[in-house]
Structure formats: structure tokens, C-alpha cells
C-alpha positions, 0 to 999 in steps of 0.5 A: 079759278078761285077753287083751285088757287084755295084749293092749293093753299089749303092742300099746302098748309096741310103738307106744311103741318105734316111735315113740321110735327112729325114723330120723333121716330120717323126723323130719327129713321129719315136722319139715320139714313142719310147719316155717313157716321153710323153707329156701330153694333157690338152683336152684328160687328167682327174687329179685326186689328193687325190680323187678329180678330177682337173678342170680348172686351177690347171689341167692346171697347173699340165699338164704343169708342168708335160710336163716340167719335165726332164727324169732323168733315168727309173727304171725295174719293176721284174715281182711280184714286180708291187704292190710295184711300185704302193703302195709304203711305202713311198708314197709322193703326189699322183696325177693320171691322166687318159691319151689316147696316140696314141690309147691307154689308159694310167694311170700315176701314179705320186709321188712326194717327196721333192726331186723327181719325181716318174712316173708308167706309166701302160697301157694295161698290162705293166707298166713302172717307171722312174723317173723325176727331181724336179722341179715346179710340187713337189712344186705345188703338195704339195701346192695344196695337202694342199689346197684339204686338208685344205680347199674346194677348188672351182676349184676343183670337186668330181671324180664321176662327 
């Protein structure tokens, strides 16, 4: 009785000092796992804006302000109500970027209003929405929406290329 009650302290304070001290990386990998904001890479990402596909740099661009944005609070999809998310009413510029993370494809859905940042994050059959803070990426989203309307832009190519 006594050797088993040692032997669980014992076991337990050893369990209490591995998972206390582990490495920076393997946090880093556990943290990056479970994280609904992930980072966005320029290599593995195709940006599409207003039916015209991102090149050099505006997609860099894009990419970079997207990694910056804040997550600001995520959002529960009812089962039925994934159209809505996907087609809002109120739709602001769009961009889309077509993404592979860990193995997995990945469409980001990505509105952006004067005052936010709505994110649909779809892949395989689920989708996530959440939200981000404004920043650098609206303003350069409608600027460059302006542009891709209002004139050709040489950066920029068609989707089916």
C-alpha cells in the first residue's frame, strides 16, 4: 500500500517536470496545431482577388499583411447556415487564397470591411470563421481592389494561368 501511494508521487512529480520544461519547439509545434489564425506561406499560397490571381508583389504583400492581423474572436457556424458565411449580403473585398497546412488543403475566404477582417477558413468538410483586427491588409485590399478594377495591372494575371 505504502509502494504504491510513493510510487504514484513519485511517477506524478516526474510527469509534472516533463511537462513544465519542455522545449521551445515542441510548444511551438503543439501551439501551432490547435491555432485557428495560421500563418500564411508565400511558396505553398495562390491569391486570387476579383477573379484575377496575385503575382509577385502584391501577393507578397497580401500574405504579409494577412500573418500580421490580430485574431480578434472566432465565430460558430450553425449547420445550414455555411452558404451565408460564404456569400454574405454585405460582402466587402474579397480575396481568396488557396493554402496547403500540414497536409491539408486549405481555402481562406477573406472580407474585408472598413472596419474588419472576416475570415472562413474551409478545408476538407469543415469550416471555421473568425475574425481579425483591421489593420494594413483592408487598406491595401481596397486600394488593390481599385487598381484591378480601374485599370490592367501588370502584376497581376488571369486565374486560369
Amino acid at each position: 500500500m505504502s509502494w504504491t501511494v510513493l510510487l504514484c508521487i513519485v511517477m506524478g512529480s516526474l510527469l509534472k517536470i516533463v511537462i513544465t520544461s519542455l522545449p521551445s519547439g515542441v510548444v511551438e509545434w503543439m501551439t501551432d496545431k490547435f491555432q485557428i489564425h495560421s500563418k500564411l506561406n508565400q511558396e505553398n499560397s495562390i491569391v486570387t482577388m476579383a477573379n484575377q490571381r496575385l503575382q509577385g508583389e502584391e501577393k507578397a504583400k497580401i500574405i504579409r499583411y494577412f500573418n500580421e492581423a490580430l485574431f480578434k474572436e472566432r465565430h460558430y457556424i450553425w449547420p445550414g447556415t455555411e452558404q451565408s458565411y460564404l456569400h454574405p449580403t454585405d460582402s466587402g473585398t474579397l480575396i481568396i487564397v488557396d493554402t496547403k497546412s500540414s497536409k491539408k488543403d486549405v481555402r481562406l475566404f477573406i472580407y474585408c470591411y472598413n472596419d474588419r477582417v472576416e475570415v472562413i477558413k474551409q478545408y476538407k468538410k469543415k469550416m471555421l470563421a473568425y475574425r481579425l483586427f483591421p489593420g494594413n491588409l483592408v487598406r491595401y485590399a481596397q486600394r488593390l481592389a481599385t487598381d484591378i478594377s480601374g485599370s490592367e495591372n501588370p502584376h497581376v494575371c488571369a486565374s486560369g494561368e
